[in-house]
PDB file of N, CA, C and O in Angstrom:
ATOM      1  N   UNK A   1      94.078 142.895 160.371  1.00  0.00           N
ATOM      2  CA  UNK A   1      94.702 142.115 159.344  1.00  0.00           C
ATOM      3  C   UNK A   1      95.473 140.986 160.021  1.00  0.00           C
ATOM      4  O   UNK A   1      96.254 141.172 160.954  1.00  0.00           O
ATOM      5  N   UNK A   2      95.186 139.763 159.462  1.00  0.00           N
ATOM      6  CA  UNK A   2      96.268 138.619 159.863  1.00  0.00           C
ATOM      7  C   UNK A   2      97.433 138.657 159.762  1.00  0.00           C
ATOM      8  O   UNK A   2      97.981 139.222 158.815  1.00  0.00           O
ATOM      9  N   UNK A   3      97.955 138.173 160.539  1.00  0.00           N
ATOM     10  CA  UNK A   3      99.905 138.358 160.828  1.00  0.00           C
ATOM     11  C   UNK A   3      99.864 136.762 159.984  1.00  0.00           C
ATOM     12  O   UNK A   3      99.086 135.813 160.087  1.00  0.00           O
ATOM     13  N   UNK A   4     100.780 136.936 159.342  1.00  0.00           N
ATOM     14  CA  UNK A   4     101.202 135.436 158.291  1.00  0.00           C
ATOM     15  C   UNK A   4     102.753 134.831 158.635  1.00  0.00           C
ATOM     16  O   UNK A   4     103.916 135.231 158.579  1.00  0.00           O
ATOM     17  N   UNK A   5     102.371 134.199 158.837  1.00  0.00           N
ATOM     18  CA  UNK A   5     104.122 133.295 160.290  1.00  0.00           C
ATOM     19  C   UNK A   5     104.219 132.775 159.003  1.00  0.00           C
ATOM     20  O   UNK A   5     103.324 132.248 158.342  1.00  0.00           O
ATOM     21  N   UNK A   6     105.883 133.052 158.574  1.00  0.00           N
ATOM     22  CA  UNK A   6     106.683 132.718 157.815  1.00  0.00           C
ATOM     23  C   UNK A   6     107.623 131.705 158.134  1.00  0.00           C
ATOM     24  O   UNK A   6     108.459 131.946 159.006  1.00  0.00           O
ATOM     25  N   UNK A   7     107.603 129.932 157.203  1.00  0.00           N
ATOM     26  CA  UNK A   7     108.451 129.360 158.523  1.00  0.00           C
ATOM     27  C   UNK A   7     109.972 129.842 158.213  1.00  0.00           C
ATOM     28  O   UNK A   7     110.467 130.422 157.247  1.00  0.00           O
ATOM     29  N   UNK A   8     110.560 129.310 159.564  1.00  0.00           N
ATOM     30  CA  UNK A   8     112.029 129.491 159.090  1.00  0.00           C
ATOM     31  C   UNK A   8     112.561 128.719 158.148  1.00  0.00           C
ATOM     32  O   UNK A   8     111.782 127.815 157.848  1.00  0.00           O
ATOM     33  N   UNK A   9     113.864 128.688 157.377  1.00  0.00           N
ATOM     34  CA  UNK A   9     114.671 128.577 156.621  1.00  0.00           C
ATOM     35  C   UNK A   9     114.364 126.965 156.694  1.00  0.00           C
ATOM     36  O   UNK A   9     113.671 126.283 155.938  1.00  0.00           O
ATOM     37  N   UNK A  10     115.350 126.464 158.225  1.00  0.00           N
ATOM     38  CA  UNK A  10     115.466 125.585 158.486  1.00  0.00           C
ATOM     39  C   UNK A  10     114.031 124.627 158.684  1.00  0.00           C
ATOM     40  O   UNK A  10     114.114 123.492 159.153  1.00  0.00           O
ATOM     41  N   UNK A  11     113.170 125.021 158.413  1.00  0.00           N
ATOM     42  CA  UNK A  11     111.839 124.030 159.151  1.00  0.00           C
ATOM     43  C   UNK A  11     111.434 123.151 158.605  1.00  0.00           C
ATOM     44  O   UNK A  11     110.959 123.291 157.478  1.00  0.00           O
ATOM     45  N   UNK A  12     111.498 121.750 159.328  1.00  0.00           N
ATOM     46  CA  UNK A  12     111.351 120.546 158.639  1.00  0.00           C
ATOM     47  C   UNK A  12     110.033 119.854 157.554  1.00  0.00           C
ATOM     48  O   UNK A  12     109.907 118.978 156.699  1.00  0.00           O
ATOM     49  N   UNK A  13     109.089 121.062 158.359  1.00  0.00           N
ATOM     50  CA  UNK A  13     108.044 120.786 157.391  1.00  0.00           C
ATOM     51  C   UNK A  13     107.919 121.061 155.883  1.00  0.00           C
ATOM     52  O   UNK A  13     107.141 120.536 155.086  1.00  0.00           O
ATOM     53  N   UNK A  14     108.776 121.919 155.684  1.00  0.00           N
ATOM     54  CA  UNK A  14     109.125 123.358 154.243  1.00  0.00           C
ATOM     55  C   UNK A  14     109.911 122.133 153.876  1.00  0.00           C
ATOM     56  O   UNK A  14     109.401 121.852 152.791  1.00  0.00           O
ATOM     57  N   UNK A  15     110.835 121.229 154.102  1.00  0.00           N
ATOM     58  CA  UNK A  15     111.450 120.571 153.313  1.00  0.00           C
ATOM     59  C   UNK A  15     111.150 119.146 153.001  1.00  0.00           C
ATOM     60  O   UNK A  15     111.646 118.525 152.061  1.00  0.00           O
ATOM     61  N   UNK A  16     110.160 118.606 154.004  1.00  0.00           N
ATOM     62  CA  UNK A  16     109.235 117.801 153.529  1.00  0.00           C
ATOM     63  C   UNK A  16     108.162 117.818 152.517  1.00  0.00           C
ATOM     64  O   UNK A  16     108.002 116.932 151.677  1.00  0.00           O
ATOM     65  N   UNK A  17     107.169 119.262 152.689  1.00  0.00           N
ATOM     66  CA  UNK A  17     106.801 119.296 151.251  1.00  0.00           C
ATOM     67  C   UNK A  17     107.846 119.907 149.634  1.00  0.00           C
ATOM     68  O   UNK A  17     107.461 120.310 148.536  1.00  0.00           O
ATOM     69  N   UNK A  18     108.666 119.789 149.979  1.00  0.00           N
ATOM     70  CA  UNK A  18     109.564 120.432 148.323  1.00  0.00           C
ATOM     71  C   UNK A  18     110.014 119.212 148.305  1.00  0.00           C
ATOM     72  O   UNK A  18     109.826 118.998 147.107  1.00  0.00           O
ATOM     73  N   UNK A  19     110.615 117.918 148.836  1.00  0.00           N
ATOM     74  CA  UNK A  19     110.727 116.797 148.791  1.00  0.00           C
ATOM     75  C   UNK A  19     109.637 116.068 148.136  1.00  0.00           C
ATOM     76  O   UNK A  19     109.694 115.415 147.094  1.00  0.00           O
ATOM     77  N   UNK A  20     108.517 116.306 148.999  1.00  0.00           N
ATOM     78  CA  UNK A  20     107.234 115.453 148.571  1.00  0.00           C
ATOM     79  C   UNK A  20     106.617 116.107 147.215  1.00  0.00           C
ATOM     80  O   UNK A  20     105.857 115.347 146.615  1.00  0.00           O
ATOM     81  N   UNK A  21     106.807 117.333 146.656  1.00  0.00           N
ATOM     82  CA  UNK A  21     106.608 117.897 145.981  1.00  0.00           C
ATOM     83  C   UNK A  21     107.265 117.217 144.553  1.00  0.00           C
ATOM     84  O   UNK A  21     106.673 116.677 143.619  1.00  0.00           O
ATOM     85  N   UNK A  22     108.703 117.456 144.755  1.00  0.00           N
ATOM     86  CA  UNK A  22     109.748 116.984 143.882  1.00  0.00           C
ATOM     87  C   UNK A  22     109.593 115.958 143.297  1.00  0.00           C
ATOM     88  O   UNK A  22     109.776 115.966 142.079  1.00  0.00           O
ATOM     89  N   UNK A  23     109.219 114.774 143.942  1.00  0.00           N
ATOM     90  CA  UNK A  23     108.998 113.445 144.148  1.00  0.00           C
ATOM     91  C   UNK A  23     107.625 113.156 143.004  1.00  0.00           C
ATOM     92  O   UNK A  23     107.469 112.536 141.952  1.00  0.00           O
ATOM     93  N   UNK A  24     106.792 114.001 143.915  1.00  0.00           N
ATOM     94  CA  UNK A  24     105.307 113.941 142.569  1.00  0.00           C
ATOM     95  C   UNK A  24     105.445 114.443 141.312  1.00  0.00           C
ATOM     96  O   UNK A  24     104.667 114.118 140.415  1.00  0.00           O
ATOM     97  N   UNK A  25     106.362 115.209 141.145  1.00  0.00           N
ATOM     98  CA  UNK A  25     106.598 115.872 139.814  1.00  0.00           C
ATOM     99  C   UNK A  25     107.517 114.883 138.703  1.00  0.00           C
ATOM    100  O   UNK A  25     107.395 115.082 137.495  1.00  0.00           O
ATOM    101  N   UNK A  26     108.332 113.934 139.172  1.00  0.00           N
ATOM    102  CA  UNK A  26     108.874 112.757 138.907  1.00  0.00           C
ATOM    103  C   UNK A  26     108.270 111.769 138.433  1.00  0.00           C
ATOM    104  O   UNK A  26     108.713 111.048 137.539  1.00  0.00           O
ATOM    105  N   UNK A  27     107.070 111.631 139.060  1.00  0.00           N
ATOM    106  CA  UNK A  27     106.095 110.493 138.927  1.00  0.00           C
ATOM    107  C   UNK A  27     105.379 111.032 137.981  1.00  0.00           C
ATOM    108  O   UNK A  27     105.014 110.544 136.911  1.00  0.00           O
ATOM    109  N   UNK A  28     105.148 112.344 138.551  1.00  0.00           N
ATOM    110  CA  UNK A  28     103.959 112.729 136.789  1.00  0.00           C
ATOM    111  C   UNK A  28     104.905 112.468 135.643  1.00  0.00           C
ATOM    112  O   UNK A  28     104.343 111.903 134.704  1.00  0.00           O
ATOM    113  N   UNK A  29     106.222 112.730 135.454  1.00  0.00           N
ATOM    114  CA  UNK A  29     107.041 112.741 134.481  1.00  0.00           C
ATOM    115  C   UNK A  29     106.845 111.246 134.155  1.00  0.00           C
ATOM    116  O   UNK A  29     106.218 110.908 133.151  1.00  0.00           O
ATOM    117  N   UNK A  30     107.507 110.147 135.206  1.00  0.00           N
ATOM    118  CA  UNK A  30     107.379 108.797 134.494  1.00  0.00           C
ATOM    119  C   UNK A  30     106.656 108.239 133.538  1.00  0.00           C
ATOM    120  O   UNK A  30     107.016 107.602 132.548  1.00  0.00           O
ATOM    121  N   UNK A  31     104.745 108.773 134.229  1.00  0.00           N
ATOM    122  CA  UNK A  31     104.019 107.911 133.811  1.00  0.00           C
ATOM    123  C   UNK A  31     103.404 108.372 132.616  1.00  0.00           C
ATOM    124  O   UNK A  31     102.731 107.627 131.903  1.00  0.00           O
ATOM    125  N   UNK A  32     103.654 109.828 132.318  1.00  0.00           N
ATOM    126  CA  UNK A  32     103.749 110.610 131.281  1.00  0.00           C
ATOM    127  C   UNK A  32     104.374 109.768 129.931  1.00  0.00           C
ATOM    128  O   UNK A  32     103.851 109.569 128.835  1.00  0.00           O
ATOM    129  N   UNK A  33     105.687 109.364 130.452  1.00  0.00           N
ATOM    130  CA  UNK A  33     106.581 108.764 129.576  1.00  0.00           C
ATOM    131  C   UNK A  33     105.930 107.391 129.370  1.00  0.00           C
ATOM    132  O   UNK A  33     105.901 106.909 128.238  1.00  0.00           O
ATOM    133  N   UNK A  34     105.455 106.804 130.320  1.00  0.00           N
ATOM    134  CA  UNK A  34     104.802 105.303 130.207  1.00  0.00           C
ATOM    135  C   UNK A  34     103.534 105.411 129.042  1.00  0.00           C
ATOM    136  O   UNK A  34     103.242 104.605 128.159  1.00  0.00           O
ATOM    137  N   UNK A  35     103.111 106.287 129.276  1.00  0.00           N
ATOM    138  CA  UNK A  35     101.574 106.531 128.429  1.00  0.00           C
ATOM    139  C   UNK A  35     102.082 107.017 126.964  1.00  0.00           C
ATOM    140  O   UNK A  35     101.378 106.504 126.094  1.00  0.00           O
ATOM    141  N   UNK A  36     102.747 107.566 126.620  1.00  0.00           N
ATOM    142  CA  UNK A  36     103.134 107.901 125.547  1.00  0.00           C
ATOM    143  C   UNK A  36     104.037 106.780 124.690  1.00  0.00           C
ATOM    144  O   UNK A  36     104.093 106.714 123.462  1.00  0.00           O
ATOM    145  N   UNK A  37     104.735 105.907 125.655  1.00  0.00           N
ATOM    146  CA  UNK A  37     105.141 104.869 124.991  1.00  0.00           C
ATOM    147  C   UNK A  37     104.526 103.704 124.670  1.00  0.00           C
ATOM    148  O   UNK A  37     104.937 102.976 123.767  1.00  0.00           O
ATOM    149  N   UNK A  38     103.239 103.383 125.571  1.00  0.00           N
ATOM    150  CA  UNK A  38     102.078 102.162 125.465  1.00  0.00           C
ATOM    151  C   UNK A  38     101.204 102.873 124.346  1.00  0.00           C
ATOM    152  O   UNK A  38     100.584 102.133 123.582  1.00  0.00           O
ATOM    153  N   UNK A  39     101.090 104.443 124.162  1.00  0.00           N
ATOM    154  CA  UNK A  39     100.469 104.681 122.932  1.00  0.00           C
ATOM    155  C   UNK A  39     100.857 104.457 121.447  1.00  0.00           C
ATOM    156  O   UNK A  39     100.224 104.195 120.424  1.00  0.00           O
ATOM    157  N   UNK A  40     102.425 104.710 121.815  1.00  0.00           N
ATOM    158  CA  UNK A  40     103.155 104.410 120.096  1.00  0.00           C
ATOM    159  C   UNK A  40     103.377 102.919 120.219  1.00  0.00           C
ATOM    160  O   UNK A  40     103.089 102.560 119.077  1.00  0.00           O
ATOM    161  N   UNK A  41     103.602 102.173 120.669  1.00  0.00           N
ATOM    162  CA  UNK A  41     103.350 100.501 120.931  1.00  0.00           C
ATOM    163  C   UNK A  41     102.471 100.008 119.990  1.00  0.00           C
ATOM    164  O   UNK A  41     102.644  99.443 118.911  1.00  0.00           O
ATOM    165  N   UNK A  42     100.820 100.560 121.044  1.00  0.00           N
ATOM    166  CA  UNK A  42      99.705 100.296 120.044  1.00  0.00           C
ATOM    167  C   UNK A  42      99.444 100.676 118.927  1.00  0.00           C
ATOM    168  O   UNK A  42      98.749  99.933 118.234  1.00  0.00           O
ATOM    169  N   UNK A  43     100.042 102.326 118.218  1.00  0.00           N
ATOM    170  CA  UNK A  43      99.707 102.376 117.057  1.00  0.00           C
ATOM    171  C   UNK A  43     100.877 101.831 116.350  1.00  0.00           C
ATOM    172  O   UNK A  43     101.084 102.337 115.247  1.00  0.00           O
ATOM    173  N   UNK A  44     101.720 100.877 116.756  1.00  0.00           N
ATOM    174  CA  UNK A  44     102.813  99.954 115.599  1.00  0.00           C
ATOM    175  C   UNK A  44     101.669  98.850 115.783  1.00  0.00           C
ATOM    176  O   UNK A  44     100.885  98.785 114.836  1.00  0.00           O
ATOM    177  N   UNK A  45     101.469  98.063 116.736  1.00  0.00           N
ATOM    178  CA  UNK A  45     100.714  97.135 116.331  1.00  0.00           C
ATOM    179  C   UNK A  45      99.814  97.398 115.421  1.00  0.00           C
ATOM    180  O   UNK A  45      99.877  96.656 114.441  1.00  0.00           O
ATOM    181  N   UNK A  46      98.645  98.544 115.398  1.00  0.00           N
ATOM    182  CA  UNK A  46      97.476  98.566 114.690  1.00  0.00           C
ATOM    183  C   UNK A  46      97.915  98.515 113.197  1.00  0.00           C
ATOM    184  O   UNK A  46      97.422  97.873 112.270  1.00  0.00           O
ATOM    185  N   UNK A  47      99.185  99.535 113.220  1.00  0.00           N
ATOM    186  CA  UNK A  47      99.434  99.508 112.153  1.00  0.00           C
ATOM    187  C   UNK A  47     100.266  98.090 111.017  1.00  0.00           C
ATOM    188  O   UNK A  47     100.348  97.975 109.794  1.00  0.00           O
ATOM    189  N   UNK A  48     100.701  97.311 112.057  1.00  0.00           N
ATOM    190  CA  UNK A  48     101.437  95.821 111.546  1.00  0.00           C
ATOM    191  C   UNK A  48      99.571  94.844 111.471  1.00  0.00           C
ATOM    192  O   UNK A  48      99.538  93.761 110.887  1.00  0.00           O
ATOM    193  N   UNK A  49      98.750  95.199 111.868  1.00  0.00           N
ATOM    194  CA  UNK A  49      97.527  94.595 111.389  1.00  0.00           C
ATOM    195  C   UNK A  49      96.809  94.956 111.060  1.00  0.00           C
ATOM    196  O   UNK A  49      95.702  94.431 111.171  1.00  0.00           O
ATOM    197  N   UNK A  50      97.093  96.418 110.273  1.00  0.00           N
ATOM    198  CA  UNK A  50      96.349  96.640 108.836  1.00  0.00           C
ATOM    199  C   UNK A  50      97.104  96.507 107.872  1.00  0.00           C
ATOM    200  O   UNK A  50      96.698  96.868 106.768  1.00  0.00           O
ATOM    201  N   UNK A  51      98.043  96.109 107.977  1.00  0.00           N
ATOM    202  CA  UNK A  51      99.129  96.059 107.085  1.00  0.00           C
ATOM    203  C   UNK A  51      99.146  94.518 106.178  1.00  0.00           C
ATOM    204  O   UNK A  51      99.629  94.265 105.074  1.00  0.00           O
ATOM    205  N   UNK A  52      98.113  93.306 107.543  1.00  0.00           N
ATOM    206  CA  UNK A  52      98.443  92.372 107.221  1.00  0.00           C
ATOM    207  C   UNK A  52      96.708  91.868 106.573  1.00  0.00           C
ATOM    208  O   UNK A  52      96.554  90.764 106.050  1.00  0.00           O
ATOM    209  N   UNK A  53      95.422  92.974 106.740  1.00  0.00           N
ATOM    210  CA  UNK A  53      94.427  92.660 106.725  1.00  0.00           C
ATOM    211  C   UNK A  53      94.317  92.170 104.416  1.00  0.00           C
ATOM    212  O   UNK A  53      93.710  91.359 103.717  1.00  0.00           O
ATOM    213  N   UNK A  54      95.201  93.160 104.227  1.00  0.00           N
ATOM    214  CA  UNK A  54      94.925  92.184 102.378  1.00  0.00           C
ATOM    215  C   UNK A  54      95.297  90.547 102.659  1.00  0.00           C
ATOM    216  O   UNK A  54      94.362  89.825 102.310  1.00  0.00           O
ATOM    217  N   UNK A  55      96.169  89.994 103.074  1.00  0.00           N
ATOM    218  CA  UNK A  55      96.479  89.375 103.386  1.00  0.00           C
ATOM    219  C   UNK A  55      96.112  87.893 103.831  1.00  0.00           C
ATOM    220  O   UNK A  55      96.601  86.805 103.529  1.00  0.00           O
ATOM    221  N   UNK A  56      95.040  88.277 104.681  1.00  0.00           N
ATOM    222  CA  UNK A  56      93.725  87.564 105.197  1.00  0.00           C
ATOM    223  C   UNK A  56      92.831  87.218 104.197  1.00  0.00           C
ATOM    224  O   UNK A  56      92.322  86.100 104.109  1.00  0.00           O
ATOM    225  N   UNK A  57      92.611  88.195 103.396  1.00  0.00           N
ATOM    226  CA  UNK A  57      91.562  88.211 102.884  1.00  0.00           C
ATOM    227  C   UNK A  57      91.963  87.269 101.526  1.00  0.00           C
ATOM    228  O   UNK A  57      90.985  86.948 100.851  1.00  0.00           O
ATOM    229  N   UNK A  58      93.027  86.880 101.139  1.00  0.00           N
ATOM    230  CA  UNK A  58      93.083  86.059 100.202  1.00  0.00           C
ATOM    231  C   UNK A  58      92.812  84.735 100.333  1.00  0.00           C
ATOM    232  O   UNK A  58      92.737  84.104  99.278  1.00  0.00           O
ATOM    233  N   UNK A  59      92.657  84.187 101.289  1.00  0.00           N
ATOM    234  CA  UNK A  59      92.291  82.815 101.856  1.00  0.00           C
ATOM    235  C   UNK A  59      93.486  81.608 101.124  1.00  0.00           C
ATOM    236  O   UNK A  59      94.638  81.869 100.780  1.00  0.00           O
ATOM    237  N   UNK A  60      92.822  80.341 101.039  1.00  0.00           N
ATOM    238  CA  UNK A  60      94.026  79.766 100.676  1.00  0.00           C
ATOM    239  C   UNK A  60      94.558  79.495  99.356  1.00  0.00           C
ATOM    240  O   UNK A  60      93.802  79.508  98.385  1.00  0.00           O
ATOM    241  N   UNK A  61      96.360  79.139  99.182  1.00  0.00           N
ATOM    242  CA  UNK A  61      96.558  79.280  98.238  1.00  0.00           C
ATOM    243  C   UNK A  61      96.966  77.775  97.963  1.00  0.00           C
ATOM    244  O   UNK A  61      97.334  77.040  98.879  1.00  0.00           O
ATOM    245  N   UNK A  62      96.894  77.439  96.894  1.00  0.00           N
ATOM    246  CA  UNK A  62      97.347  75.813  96.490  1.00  0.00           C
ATOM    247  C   UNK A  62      98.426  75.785  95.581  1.00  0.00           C
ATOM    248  O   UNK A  62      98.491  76.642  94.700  1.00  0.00           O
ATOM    249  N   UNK A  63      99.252  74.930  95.687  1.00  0.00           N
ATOM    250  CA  UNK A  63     100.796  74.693  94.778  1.00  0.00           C
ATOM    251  C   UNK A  63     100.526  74.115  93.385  1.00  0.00           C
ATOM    252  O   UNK A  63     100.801  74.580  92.279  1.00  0.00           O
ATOM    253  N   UNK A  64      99.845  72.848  93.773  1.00  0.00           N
ATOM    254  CA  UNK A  64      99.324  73.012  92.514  1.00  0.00           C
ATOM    255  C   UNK A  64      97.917  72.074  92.322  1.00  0.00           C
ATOM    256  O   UNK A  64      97.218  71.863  93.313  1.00  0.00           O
ATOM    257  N   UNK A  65      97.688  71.737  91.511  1.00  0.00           N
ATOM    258  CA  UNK A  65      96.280  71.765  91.122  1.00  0.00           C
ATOM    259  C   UNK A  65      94.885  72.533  91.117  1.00  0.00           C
ATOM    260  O   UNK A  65      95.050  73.747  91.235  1.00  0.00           O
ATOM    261  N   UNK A  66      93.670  72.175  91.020  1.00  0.00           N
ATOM    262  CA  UNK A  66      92.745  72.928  90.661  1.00  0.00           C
ATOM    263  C   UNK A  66      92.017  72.977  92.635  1.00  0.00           C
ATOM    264  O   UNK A  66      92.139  72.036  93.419  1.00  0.00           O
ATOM    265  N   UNK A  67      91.412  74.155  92.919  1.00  0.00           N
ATOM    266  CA  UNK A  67      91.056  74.446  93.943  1.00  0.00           C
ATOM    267  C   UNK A  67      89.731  73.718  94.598  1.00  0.00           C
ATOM    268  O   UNK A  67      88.815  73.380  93.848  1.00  0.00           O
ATOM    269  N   UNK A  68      89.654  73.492  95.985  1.00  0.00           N
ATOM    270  CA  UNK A  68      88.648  71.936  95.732  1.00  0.00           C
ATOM    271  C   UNK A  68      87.444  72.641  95.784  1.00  0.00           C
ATOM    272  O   UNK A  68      87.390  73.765  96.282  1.00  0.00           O
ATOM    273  N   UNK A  69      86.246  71.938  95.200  1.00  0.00           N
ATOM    274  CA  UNK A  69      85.164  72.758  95.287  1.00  0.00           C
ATOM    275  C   UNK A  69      84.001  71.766  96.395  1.00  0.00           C
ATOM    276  O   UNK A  69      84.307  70.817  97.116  1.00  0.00           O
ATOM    277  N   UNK A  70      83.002  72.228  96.248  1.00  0.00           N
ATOM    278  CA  UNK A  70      82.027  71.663  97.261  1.00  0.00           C
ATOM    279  C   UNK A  70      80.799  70.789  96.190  1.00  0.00           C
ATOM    280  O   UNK A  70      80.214  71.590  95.460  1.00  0.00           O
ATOM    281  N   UNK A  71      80.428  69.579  96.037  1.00  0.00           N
ATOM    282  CA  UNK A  71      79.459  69.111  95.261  1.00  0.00           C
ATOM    283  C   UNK A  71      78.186  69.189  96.144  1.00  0.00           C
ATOM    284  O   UNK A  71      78.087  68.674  97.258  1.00  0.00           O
ATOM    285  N   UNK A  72      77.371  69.790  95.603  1.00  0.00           N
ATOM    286  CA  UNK A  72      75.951  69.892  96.104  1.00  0.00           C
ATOM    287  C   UNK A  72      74.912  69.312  95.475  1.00  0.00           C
ATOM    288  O   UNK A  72      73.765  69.743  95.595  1.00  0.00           O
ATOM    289  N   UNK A  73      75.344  67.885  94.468  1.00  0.00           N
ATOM    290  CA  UNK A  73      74.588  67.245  93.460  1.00  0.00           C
ATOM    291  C   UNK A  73      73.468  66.452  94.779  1.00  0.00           C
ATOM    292  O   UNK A  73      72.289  66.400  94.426  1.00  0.00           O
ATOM    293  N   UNK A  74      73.682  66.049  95.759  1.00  0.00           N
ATOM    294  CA  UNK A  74      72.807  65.777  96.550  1.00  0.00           C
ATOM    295  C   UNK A  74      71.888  66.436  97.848  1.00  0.00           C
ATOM    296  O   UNK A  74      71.264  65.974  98.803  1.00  0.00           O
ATOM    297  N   UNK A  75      72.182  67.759  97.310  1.00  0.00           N
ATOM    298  CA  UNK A  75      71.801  68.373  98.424  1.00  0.00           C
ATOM    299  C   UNK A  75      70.176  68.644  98.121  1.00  0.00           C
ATOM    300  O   UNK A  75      69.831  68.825  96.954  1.00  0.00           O
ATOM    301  N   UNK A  76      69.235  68.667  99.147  1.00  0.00           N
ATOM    302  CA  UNK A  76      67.861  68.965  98.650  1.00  0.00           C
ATOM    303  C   UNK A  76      67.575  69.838  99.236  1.00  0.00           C
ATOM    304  O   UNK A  76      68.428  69.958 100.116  1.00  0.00           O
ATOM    305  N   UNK A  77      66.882  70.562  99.313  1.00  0.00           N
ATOM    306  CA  UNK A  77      66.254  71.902  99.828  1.00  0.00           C
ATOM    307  C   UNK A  77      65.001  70.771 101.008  1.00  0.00           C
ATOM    308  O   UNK A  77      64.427  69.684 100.937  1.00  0.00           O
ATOM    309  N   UNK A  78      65.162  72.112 102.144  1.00  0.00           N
ATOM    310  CA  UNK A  78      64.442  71.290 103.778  1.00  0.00           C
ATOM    311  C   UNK A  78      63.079  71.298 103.260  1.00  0.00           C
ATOM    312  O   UNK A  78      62.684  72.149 102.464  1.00  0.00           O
ATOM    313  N   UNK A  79      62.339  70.318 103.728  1.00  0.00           N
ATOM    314  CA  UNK A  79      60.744  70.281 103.611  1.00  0.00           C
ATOM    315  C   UNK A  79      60.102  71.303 104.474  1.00  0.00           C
ATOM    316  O   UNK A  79      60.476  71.285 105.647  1.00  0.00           O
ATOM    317  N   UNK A  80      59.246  72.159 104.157  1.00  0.00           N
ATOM    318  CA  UNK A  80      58.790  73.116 105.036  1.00  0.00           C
ATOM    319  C   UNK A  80      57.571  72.229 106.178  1.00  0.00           C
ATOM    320  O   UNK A  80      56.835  71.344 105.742  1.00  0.00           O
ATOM    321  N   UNK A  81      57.558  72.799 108.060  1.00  0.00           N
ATOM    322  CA  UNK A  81      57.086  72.496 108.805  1.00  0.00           C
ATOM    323  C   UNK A  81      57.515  70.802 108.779  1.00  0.00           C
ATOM    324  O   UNK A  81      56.981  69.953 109.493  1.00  0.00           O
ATOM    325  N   UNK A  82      58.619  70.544 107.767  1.00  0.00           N
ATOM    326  CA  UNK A  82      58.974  69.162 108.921  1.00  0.00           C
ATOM    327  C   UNK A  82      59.939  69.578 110.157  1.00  0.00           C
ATOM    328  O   UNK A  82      60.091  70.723 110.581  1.00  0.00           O
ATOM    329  N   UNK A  83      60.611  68.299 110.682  1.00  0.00           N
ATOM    330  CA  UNK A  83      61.525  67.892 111.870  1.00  0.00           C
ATOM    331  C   UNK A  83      62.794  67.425 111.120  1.00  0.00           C
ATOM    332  O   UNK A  83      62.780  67.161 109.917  1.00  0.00           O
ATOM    333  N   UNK A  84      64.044  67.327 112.010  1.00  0.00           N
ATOM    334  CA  UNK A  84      64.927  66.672 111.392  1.00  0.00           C
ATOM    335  C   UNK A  84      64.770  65.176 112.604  1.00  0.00           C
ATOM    336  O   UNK A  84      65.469  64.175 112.444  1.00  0.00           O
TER     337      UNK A  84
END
């Protein structure tokens, strides 16, 4: 059976990894916190532009008079197999 060397108390390596350890567990915490806050971010935005999509869709509004329209009294339909 293998003999398993226990370090001592004091050994610099044992406190380099609980340091380095410590350290990563910090960072998972941060970015934890970073990701969860760039997620509620985006769902305020999504939600401030569905909020605004009726909105859009009314196109424009005029103060007053009648809304302009398009005259197509000269428009002709294209000659088929011509060129312009």
């Amino acid at each position: 059976m293998p003999t398993v060397l226990l370090p001592r108390q004091g050994d610099k390596g044992v406190r380099l990894r609980a340091r380095y350890t410590e350290q990563a567990r910090h960072l998972a915490e941060h970015k934890s916190k970073l990701t969860r806050i760039a997620v509620a971010t985006g769902a305020v935005i999504m939600l401030a532009m569905a909020a605004m999509l009726p909105e859009l869709g009314k196109g424009m509004k005029f103060a007053s008079g009648d809304a302009p329209h398009s005259d197509h009294r000269c428009w002709k339909p294209p000659v088929p197999n011509s060129t312009i």
